[in-house]
C-alpha positions as CSV (number, residue, x, y, z in Angstrom):
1,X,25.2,5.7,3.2
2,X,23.7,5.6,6.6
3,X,22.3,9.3,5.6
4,X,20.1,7.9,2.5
5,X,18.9,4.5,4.4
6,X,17.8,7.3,7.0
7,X,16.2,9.5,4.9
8,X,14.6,5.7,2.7
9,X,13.2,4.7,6.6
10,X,12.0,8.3,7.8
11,X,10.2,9.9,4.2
12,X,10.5,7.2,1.9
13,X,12.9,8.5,-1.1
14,X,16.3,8.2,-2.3
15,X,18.0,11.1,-2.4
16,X,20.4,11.9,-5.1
17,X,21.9,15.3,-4.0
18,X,25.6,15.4,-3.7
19,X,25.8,14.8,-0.1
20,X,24.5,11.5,-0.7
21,X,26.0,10.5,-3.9
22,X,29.2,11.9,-3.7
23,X,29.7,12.4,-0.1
24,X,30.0,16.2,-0.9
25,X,29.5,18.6,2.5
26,X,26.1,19.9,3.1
27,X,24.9,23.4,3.2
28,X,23.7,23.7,6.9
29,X,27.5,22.0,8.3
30,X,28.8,25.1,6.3
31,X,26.2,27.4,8.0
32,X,24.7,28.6,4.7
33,X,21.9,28.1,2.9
34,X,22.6,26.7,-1.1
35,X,20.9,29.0,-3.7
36,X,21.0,26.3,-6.1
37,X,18.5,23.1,-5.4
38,X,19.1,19.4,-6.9
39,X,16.4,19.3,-9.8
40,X,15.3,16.2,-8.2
41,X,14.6,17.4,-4.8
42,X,13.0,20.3,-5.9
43,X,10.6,18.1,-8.1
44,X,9.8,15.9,-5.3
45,X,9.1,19.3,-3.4
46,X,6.6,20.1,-6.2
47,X,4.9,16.9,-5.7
48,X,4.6,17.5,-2.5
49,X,3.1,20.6,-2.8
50,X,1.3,19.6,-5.6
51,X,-0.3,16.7,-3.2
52,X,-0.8,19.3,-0.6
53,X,-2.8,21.3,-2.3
54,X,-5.2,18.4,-3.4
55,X,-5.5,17.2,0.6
56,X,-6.6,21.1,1.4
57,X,-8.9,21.2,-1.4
58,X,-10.5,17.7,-0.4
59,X,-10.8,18.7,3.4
60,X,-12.1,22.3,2.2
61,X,-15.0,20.3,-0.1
62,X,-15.9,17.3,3.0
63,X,-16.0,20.3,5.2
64,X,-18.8,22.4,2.9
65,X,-20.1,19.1,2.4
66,X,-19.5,18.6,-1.7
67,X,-18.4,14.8,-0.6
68,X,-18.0,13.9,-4.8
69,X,-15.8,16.9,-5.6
70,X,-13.8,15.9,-1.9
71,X,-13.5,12.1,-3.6
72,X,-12.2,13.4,-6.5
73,X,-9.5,15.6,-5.0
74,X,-8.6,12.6,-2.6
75,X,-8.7,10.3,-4.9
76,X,-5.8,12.4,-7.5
77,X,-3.9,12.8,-4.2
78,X,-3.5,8.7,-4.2
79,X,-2.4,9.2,-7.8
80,X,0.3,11.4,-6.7
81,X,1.9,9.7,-4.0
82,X,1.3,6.2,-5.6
83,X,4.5,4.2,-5.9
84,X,6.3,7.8,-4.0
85,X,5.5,7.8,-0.8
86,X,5.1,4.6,1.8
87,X,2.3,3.6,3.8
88,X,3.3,5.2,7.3
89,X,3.8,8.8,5.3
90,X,1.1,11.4,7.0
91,X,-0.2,12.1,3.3
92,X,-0.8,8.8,2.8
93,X,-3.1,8.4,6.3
94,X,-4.9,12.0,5.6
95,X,-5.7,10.8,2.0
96,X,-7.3,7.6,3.0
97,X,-8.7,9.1,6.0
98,X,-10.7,11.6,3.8
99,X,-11.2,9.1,1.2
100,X,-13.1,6.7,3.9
101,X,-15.0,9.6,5.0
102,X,-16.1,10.9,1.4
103,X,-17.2,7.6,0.8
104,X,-19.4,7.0,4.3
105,X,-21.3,10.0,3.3
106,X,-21.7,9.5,0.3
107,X,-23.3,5.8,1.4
108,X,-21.0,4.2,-1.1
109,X,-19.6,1.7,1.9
110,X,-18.7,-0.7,-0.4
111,X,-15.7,1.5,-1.6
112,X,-15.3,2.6,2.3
């Protein structure tokens, strides 16, 4: 139990592998690597990547200066982590931070 309220406080899921539902041992104590992942964390891993991908693709478009296209990739990275990942989450800080910064140049401060 202290395992999942660790890993609820530090990334802000609940795991359901067996190590935390079941108590079973984990792959690293047993110095091995499992070939088999938990369908959920490998979906959360997928979202995660997913998300990554859209914070890349914003910061590439703010960078060239396409601010609309950066909104809209920043803005579908807040639909992915809404409700999934907390307020102190890195993601979460990036995405607004490039959101706030899409907005300022495009002089749309009111959504800033």
């Amino acid at each position: 139990d202290t395992r999942k309220q660790e890993l609820k406080h530090r990334y802000f899921f609940d795991c359901a592998c067996n190590v935390c539902t079941d108590g079973g041992v984990r792959d690293v104590d047993l110095g091995c690597l499992s070939e088999a992942v938990n369908p959920l964390c490998k979906a959360e891993q997928q979202q995660l990547t997913l998300l990554s991908a859209c914070l890349a693709a914003g910061n590439k478009c703010r960078d060239s200066g396409d601010y609309t296209t950066a909104l809209q990739q920043y803005t579908k990275a807040m639909q992915l982590q809404k409700g999934k990942l907390g307020p102190r989450h890195i993601f979460t800080h990036w995405t607004l931070d490039g959101l706030v910064q899409s907005c300022i140049e495009l002089q749309d401060y009111d959504a800033a």
